[in-house]
C-alpha positions in Angstrom: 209.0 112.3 2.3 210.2 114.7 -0.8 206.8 115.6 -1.8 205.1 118.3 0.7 201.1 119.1 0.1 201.0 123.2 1.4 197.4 124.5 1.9 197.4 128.1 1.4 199.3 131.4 0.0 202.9 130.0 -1.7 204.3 133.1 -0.3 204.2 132.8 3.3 204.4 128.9 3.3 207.8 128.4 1.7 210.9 128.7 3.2 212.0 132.9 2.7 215.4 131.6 0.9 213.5 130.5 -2.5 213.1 133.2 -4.8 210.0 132.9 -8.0 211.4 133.1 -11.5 210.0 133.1 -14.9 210.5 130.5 -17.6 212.9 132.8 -19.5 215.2 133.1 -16.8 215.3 129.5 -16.4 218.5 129.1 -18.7 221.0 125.8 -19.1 223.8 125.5 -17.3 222.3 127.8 -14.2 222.3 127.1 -10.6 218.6 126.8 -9.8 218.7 125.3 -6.5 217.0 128.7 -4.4 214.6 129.0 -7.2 211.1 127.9 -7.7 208.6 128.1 -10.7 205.1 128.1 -10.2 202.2 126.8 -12.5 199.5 124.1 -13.4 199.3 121.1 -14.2 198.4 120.5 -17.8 199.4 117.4 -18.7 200.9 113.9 -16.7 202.2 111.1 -18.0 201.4 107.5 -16.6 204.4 106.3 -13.7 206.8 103.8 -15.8 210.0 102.2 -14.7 213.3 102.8 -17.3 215.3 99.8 -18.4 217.1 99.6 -15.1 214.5 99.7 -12.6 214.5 103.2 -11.7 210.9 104.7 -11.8 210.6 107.8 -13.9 207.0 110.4 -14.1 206.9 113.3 -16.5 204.3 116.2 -16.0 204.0 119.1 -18.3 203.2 122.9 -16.2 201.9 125.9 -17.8 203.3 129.4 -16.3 201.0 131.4 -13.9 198.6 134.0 -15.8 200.5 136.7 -14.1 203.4 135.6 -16.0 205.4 137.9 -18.5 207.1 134.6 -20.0 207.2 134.2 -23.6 207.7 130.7 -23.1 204.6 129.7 -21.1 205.0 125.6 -20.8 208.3 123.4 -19.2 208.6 119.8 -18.7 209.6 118.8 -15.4 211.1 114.7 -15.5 211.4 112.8 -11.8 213.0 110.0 -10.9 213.3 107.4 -8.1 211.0 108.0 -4.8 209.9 111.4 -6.1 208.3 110.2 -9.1 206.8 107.5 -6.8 205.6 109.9 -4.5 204.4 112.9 -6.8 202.3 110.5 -9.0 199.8 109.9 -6.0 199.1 113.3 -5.7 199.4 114.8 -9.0 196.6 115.4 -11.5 195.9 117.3 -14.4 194.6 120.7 -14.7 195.3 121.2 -11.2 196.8 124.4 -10.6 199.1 124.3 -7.9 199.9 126.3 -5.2 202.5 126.5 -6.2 204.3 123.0 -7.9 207.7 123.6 -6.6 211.1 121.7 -8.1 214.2 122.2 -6.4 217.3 121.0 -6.4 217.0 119.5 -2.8 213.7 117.9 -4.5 210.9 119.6 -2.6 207.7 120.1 -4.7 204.6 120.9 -3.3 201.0 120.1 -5.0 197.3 120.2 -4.2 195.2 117.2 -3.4 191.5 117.7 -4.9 191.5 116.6 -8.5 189.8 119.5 -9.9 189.7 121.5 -13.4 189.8 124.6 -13.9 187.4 126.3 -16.6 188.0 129.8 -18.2 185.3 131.7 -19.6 185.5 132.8 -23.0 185.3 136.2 -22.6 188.8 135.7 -19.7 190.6 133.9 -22.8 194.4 135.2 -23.4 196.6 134.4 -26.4 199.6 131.9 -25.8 197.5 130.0 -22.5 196.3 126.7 -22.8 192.7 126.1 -20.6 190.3 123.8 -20.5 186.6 125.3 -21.7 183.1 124.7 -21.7 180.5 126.0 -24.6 177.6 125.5 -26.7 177.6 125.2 -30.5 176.9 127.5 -32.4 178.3 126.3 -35.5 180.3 123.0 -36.7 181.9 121.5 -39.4 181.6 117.7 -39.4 185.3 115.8 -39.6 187.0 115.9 -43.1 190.2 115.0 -44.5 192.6 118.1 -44.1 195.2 118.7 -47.2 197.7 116.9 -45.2 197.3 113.3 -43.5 194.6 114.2 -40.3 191.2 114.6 -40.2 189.6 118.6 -39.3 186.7 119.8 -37.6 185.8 123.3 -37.0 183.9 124.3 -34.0 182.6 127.8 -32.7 181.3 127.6 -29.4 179.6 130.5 -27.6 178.6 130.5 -23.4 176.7 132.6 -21.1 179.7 135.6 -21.9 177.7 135.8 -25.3 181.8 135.9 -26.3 182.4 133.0 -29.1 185.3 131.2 -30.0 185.9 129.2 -33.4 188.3 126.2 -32.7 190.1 124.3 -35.4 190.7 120.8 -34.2 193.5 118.0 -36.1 193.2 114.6 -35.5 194.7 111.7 -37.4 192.2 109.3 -35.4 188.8 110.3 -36.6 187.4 109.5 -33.4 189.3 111.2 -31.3 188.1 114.9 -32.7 184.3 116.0 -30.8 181.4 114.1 -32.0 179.0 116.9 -32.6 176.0 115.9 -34.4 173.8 119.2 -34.3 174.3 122.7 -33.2 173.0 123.0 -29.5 175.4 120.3 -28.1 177.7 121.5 -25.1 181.4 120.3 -25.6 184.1 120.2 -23.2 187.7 120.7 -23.9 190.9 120.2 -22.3 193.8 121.7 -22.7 193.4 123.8 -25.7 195.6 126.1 -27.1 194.5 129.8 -27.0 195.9 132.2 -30.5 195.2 135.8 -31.1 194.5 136.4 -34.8 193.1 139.7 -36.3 192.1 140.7 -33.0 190.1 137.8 -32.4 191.0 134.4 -30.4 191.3 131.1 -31.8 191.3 127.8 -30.6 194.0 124.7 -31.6 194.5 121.3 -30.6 197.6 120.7 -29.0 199.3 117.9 -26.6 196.9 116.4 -24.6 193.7 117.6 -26.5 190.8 115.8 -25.1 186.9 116.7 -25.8 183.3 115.6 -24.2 180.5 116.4 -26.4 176.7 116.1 -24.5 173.4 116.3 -26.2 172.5 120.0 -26.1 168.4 119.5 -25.5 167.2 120.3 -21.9 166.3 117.5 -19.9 168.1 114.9 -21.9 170.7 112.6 -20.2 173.6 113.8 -19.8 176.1 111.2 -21.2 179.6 112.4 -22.5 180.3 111.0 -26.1 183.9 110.1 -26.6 186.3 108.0 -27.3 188.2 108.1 -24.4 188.4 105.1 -21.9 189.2 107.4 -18.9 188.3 110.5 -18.1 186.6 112.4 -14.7 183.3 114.1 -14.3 182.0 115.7 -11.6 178.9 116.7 -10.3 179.8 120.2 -10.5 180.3 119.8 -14.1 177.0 118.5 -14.5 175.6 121.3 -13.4 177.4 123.5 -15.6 176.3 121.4 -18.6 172.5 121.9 -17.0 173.1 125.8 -17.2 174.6 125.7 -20.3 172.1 124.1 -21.8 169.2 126.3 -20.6 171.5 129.6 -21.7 171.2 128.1 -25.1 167.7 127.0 -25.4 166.9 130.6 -25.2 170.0 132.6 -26.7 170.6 130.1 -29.7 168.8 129.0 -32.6 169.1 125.3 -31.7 167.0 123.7 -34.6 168.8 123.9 -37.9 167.6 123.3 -41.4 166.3 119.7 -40.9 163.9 118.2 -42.9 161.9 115.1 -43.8 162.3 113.9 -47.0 158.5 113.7 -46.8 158.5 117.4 -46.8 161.5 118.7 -49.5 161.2 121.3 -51.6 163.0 122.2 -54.7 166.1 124.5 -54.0 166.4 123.6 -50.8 169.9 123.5 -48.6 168.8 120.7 -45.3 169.8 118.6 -43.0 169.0 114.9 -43.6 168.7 112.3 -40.8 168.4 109.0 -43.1 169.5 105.3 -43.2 171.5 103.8 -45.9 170.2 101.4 -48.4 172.7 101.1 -51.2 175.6 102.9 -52.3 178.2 102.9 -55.6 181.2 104.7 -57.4 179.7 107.3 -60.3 183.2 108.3 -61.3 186.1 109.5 -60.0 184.5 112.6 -58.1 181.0 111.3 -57.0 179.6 108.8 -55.0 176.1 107.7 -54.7 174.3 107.1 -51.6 170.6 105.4 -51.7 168.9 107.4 -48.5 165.5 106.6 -46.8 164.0 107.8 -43.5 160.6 106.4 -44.2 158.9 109.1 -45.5 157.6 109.7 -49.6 159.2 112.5 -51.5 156.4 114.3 -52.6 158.2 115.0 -55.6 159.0 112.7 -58.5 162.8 112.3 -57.7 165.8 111.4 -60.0 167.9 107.9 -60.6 171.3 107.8 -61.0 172.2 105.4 -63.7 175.0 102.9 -62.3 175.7 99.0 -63.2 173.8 96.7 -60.9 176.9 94.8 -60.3 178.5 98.4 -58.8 175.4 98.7 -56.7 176.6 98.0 -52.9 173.4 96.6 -50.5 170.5 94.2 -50.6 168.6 94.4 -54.0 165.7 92.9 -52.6 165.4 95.8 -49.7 166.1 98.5 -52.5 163.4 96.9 -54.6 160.6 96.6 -51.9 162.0 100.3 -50.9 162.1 102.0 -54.8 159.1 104.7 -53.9 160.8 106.2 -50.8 164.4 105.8 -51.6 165.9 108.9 -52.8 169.6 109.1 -54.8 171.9 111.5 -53.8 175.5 112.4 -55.6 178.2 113.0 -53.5 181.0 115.3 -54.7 184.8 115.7 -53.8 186.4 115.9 -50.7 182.8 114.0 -49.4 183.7 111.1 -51.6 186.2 109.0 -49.2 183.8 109.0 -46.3 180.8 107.7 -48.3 183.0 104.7 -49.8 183.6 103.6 -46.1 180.2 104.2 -45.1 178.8 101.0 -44.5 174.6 99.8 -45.4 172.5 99.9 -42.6 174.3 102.6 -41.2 172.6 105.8 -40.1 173.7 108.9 -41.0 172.9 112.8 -40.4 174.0 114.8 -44.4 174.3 118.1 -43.6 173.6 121.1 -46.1 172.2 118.5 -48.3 171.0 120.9 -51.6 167.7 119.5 -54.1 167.8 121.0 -57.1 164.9 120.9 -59.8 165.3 119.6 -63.3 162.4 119.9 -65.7 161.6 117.6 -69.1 162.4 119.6 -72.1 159.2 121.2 -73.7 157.3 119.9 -71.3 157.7 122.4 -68.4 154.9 120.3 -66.2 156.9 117.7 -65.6 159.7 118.2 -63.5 161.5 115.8 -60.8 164.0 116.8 -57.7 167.8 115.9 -57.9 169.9 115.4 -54.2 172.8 116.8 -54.4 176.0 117.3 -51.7 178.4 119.6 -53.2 182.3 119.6 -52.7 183.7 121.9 -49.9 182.9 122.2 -46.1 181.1 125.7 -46.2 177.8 125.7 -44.4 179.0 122.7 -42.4 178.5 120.6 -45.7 179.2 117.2 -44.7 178.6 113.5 -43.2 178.0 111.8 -39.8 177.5 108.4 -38.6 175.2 107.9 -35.9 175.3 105.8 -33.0 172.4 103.6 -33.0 171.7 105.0 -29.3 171.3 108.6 -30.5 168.1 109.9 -29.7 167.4 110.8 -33.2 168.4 107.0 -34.4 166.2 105.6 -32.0 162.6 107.9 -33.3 164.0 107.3 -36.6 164.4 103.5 -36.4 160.8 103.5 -34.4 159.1 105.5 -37.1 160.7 103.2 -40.0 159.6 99.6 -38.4 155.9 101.6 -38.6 156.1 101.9 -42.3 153.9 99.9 -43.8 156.0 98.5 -47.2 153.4 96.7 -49.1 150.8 99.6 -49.4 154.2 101.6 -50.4 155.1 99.6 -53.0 151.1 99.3 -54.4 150.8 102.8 -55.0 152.0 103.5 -58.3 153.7 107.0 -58.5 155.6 109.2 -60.5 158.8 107.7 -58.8 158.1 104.3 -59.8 157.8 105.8 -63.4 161.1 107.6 -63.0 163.0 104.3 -63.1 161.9 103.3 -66.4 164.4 106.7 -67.0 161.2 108.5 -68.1 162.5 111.6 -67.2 165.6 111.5 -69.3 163.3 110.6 -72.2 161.0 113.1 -72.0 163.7 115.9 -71.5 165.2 115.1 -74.7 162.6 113.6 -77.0 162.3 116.9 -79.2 165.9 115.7 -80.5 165.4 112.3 -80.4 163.9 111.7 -84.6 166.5 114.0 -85.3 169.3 111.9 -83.7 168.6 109.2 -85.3 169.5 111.0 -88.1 171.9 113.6 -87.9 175.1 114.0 -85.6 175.1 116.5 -82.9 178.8 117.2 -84.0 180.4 118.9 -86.9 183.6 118.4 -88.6 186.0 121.3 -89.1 188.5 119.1 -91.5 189.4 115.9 -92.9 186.0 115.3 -95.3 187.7 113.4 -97.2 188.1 110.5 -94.8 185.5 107.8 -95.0 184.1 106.5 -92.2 185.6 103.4 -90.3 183.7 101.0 -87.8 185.7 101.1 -84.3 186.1 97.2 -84.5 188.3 97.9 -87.2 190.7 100.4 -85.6 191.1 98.3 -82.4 192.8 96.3 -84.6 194.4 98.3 -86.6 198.2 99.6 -86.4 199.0 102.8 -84.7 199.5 105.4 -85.3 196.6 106.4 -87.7 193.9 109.1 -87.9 190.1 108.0 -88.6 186.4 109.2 -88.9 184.0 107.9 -87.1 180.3 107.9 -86.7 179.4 106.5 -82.9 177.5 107.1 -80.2 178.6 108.7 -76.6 177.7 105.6 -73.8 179.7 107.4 -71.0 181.7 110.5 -70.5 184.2 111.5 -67.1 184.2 113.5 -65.3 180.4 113.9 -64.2 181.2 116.9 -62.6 182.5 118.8 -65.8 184.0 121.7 -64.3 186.6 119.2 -62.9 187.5 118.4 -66.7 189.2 121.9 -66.4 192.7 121.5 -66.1 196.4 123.5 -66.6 198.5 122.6 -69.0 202.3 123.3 -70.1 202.7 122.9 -73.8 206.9 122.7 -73.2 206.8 119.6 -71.0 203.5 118.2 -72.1 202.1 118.2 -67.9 199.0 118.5 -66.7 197.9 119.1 -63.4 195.2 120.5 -61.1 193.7 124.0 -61.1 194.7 125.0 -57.8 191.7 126.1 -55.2 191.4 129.7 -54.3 191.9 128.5 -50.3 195.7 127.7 -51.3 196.3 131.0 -53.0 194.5 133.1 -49.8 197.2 131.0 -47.2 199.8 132.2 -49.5 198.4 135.9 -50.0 198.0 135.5 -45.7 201.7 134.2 -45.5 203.0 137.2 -47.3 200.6 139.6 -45.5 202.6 138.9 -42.2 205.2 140.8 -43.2 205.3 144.3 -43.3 205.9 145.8 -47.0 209.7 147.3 -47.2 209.6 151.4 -48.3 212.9 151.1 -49.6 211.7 149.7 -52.8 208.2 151.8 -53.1 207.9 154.2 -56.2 210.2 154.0 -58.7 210.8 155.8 -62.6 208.0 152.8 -63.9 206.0 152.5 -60.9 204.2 154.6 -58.2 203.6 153.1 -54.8 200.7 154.2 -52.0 200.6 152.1 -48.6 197.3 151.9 -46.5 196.4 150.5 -42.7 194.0 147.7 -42.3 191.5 148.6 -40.2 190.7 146.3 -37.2 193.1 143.7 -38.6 196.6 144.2 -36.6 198.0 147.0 -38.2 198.3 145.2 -41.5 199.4 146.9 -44.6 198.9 147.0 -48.1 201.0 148.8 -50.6 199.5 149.0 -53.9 202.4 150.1 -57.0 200.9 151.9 -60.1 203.0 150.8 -63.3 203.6 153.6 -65.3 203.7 154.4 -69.1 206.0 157.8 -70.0 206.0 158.4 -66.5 202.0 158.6 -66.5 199.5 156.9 -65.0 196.6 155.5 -66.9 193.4 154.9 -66.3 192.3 152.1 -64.3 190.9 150.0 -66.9 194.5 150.0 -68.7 196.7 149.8 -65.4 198.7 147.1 -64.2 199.5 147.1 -60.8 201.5 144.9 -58.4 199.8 144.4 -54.4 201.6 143.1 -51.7 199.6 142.2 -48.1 196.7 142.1 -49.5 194.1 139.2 -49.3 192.2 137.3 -51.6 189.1 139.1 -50.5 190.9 142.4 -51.6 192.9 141.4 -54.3 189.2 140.4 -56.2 187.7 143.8 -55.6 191.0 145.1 -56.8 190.7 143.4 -60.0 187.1 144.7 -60.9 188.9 148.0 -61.3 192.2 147.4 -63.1 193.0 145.7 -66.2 195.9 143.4 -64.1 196.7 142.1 -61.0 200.3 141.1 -60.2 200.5 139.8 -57.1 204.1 140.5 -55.0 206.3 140.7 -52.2 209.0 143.2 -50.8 212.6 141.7 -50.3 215.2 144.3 -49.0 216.3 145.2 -52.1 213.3 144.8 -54.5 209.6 143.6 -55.2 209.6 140.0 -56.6 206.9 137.9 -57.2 205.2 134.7 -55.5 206.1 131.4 -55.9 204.1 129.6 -58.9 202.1 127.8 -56.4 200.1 131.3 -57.0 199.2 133.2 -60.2 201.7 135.6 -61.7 198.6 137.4 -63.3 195.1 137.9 -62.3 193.2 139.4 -65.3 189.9 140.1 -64.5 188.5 136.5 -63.1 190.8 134.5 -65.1 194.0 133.7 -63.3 197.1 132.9 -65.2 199.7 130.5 -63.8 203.4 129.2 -64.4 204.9 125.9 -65.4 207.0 125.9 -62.0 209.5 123.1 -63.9 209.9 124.8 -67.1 209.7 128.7 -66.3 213.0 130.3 -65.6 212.6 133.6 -63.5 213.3 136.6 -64.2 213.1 140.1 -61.4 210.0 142.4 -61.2 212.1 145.2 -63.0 212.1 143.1 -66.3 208.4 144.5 -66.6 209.8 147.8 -67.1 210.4 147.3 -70.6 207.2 146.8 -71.5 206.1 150.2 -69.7 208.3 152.2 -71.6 206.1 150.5 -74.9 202.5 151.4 -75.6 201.6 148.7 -72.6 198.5 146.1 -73.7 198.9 143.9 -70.7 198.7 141.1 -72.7 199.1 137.9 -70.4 201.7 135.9 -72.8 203.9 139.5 -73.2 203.7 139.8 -69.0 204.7 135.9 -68.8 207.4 136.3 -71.4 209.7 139.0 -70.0 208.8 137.7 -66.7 210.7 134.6 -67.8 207.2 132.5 -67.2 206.2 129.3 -69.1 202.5 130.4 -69.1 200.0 126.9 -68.1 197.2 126.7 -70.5 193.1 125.9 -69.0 192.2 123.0 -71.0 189.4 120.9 -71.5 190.5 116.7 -70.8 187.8 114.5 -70.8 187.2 110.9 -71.2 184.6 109.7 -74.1 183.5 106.3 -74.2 182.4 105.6 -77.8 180.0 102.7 -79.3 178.9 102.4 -82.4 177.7 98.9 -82.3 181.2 97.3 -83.6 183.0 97.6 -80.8 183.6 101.1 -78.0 186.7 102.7 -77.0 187.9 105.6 -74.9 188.8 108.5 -76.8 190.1 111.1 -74.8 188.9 115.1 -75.6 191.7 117.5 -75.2 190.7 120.8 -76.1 191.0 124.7 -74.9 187.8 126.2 -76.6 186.8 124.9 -80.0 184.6 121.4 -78.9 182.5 123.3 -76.4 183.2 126.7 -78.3 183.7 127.9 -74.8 186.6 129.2 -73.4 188.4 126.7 -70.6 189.5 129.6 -68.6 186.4 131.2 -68.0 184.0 127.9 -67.0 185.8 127.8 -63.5 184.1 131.5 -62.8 181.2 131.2 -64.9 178.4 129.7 -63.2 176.1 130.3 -66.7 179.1 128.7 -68.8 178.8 126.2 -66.7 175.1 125.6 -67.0 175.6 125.7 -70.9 178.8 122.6 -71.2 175.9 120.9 -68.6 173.1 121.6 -71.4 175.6 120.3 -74.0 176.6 116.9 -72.7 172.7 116.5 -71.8 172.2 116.6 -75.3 175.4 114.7 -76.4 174.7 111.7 -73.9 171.1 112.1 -72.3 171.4 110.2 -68.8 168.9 107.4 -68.4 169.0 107.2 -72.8 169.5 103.6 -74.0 172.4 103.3 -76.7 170.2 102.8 -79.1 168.5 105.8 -78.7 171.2 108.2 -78.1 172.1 110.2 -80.7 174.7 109.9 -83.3 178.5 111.9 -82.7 180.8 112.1 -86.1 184.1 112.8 -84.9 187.8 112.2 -85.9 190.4 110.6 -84.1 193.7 109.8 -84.2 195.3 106.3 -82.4 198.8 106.7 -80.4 200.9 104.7 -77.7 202.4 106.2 -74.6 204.6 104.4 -72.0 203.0 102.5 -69.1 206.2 101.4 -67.2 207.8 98.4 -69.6 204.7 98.2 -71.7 202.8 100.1 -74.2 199.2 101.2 -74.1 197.4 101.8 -77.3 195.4 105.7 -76.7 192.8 107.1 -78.9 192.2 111.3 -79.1 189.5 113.4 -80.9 190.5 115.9 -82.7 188.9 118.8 -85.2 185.7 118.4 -84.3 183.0 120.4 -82.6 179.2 120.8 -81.2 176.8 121.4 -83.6 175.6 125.4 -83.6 171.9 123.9 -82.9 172.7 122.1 -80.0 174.8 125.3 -78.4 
């Protein structure tokens, strides 16, 4: 038989000629047949047969921990009898004592089929182990910027040592299914990383999770997708302990709530069943919630065309007083267009906001909002019907008594007669009728013309108009902020501060070069990170007559520093230029990034129009009386500066016929800057205030007030055909409504 079982220390059992060696003096081409390589078993593949009969079995073996190996996995392939024989007695995590390959084709493995569990204060960068924990904190699954799904886990266990795992999937299912902090999760075969002094967990080949309620007492059933997989009673017992460590060292119970008992400005969790869903725009997504409790605050309706409204009208109906609304925003939007009615789901870091009726500050009704982004652990779960949670929930809504519900008249039933919409806006609502809440800047001389009539019309022509605003996209209006080039006519994206803080890390990993610190125009000063890997940043002080100014006038050019870093930076100087260190000069970013931070405003490049030019181009205008003006920095940078831009969509009515008119426009509609909404949280507030008042949600048409506005018709391209496009122009928001 090729395959030998040895009991006991490796050493003393295998014959004296075989000598240990490391993976990275295992080399190609090298006689290995006295040689042996010990390790465990992280990974088999099932026994198959290749095309001509010959049976083949593949494991996978991680190094010993007293390894000095760089290199700490090897495949090992058998064929014929061997792989016959060592698939009977081979198992994952098994470490063996030791798995032996020679080239006489002895190997020797352990029989018991038992894992291995590391601590998390024994955790060593570069090793792979398999781990229990409890969890602390989670981020439900969401789409990653490439193709998989993501889900960020930090676990903690009795070592009071925690560890934040970030898991890739591209099946859903296959990532942990953690509904609430508490639950004890098992992984396999993890990878182990070492940043910033701290480890890190990653999926990697044969990545395989158990998640377990985390409440003590409760059944212990593994959730997973996974047909096969072992569990011991040993493990059960480690589960039991875990779970009692973290009844008392955790706080268990997160921010859930009843709807029954929201409160304005509130951040929740929301256990609820679905009722109704439907597309807002583009960026939101509304989900109809109950969990058969009353709001006890008048809540709000989002306006949508019953024939976009997904679920059964007669259950939303007999429903209306404890259904609430809730917008969804962003990267949430995908998962609530496959959610399916009936389904029951757990909203996470769900936030209510209050609005309040204009001039009349005693009425005032609750908005449900879930915001863009995954901080807090903002997002979405579907829950199994058998979660404990489902089954209260479900037992608690078949006790709801629905006709004395729907008998009590309350300020919810109200609210969908849009009476909230009214009364925030009736002090403008005689003089709407009236007057336009817009202002021309040119053009008086044109007469007005009925939209009917330009629809059929020739293009291209300008026209005034007097009509009213029906709808307006996007909902979410800081996502109407855009970049544009004015030399190739593109538009695209703002890009999110996340992508620029990879980049800033990226650059960061490499040490700045002193070869090209200080200079004639520039002064340079280097400092250590502190608890961060030795990381440095060097900081270069541009120069005017060989002088440094004072802060507020400086530019200056960082290189290794992070986003968190670069911001407090730019509180104190005028400019921010963001570079990196080649061996023979500084240069900057690619124009994924910024060229220029000023202040909070970032300023980026056209990357198809802008041609490059080096960092010492800047010297020219230090040897000027330097302004730091953005479009000087961009110009003898060789930059195509991107402009922030307002684009929205308009859709007008004035009772002859509607069309979309498109609002492209960098400050003078709003009469607020594009470049600042994005870091303006009170700009914000005030282009909310102002499309309030242009297009009161919940107003009929025919009390909505009046918009005069010009716009000119054009056609562009769409593929062989041409598409008639209308664009307003030279007009702006009347002073009384800003």
């Amino acid at each position: 038989m090729p395959v030998q079982v040895i009991d006991g220390a490796p050493e003393t059992l295998l014959p004296s000629h075989l000598q240990k060696v490391d993976l990275k003096y295992l080399q190609w081409g090298c006689d290995q047949a006295n040689k042996y390589f010990q390790g465990t078993v992280i990974l088999s593949y099932p026994l198959t047969k290749l095309v001509n009969g010959t049976e083949f079995f593949k494991i996978v073996l991680q190094e010993s921990e007293n390894s000095c190996s760089k290199t700490s996995t090897i495949n090992v392939l058998f064929f014929g009898r061997l792989a016959d024989d060592c698939g009977k007695v081979v198992h994952q995590g098994i470490y063996t004592k030791p798995s032996t390959v020679t080239a006489s084709e002895t190997a020797s493995m352990p029989v018991a089929p038992k894992y291995t569990y590391t601590p998390l204060n024994h955790l060593k960068d570069g090793t792979i182990v398999n781990l229990y924990g409890a969890v602390k904190f989670f981020k439900p699954p969401y789409i990653s910027k490439g193709t998989d799904y993501c889900s960020v886990v930090t676990i903690v266990d009795q070592s009071n040592v925690k560890l934040t795992c970030t898991l890739f999937n591209g099946n859903l299912d296959a990532l942990p299914k953690i509904y609430k902090i508490g639950d004890i999760v098992r992984f396999h075969r993890i990878k182990i990383r070492e940043y910033n002094k701290q480890m890190q967990g990653i999926t990697g080949i044969g990545f395989a999770s158990l998640t377990f309620d985390g409440t003590v007492g409760a059944p212990i059933v593994p959730r997973t997708s996974s047909k096969s997989y072992s569990f011991t009673e040993e493990e059960q017992k480690t589960i039991e302990e875990l779970r009692t460590w973290a009844a008392s060292n955790l706080s268990v119970c997160g921010p859930t709530a009843k709807l029954s008992g929201v409160q304005p400005m509130l951040f929740f969790d929301l256990t609820c069943q679905l009722v109704g869903k439907a597309e807002v725009d583009g960026s939101s997504f509304l989900l109809k919630v109950w969990d058969g409790t009353k709001c006890p605050h008048p809540s709000w309706k989002v306006l949508v065309e019953e024939s976009d409204l997904e679920g059964d009208k007669v259950l939303i109906h007999q429903l209306r007083n404890l259904i609430v609304d809730i917008l969804v925003y962003d990267n949430h939007v995908k998962l609530a267009k496959s959610l399916k009615v009936g389904s029951f789901l757990r909203i996470y870091s769900l936030h209510t906001k209050q609005a309040s009726a204009e001039n009349q500050p005693d009425v005032s009704y609750v908005e449900f909002h879930l915001h863009g982004g995954t901080c807090y652990g903002r997002g979405i779960r579907v829950l199994p019907e058998n979660n404990p949670d489902v089954k209260e929930l479900k037992a608690f809504m078949d006790s709801v008594n629905l006709a004395e519900s729907q008998n009590v008249e309350s300020m919810s039933s109200m609210e969908l007669d849009g009476i909230f919409s009214n009364l925030s806006y009736q002090s403008y609502s005689q003089r709407c009728q009236e007057l336009s809440v817009t202002v021309l800047t040119d053009h008086q001389h044109l007469d007005d013309t009925a939209l009917n009539t330009i629809l059929n019309s020739s293009v291209p022509q300008q026209y005034r108009i007097r009509a009213k605003l029906r709808t307006f996209k996007p909902q979410k209006l800081y996502q109407s902020v855009k970049l544009y080039c004015s030399k190739c006519n593109s538009l695209q994206e703002v890009p999110d501060g996340d992508d620029f803080d990879l980049i800033l890390r990226d650059c960061a990993a490499s040490a700045p070069n002193p070869e090209v610190h200080n200079s004639l125009w520039y002064d340079s000063e280097v400092w250590d990170t502190e608890n961060q890997g030795q990381r440095k940043i060097a900081v270069h002080f541009v120069k005017h007559d060989e002088l440094l100014q004072e802060p507020e006038d400086t530019l200056i050019m960082v290189q290794g520093g992070t986003l968190k870093e670069i911001r407090k930076l730019s509180r104190r100087f005028k400019c921010i230029i963001p570079v990196r260190s080649t061996k023979e000069d500084l240069e900057l970013l690619d124009l994924s990034a910024p060229f220029l931070l000023q202040g909070k405003i970032w300023h980026y490049g056209c990357k198809q129009c802008s041609n490059q030019k080096t960092i010492q181009s800047l010297s020219s205008l230090a040897e000027e009386e330097p302004s730091w003006e953005p479009t000087e920095i961009a110009r003898v940078l060789g930059i195509e500066p991107l402009q922030y831009v307002f684009v929205m969509k308009f859709t007008l009515d004035d009772g002859t016929g509607a069309l979309d008119a498109y609002l492209f426009d960098y400050e003078k509609f709003f009469q607020i800057p594009a470049s600042e909404v994005l870091t303006s949280s009170l700009l914000q507030e005030k282009m909310e205030m102002i499309m309030n008042i242009l297009c009161p949600p919940g107003t009929k048409l025919d009390d909505l007030p009046w918009l005069e506005c010009f716009i000119r018709s054009y056609t562009v391209k769409d593929g062989m055909e041409q598409q008639v496009c209308y664009q307003i122009f030279d007009t702006v928001v009347a002073e009384d409504v800003i």
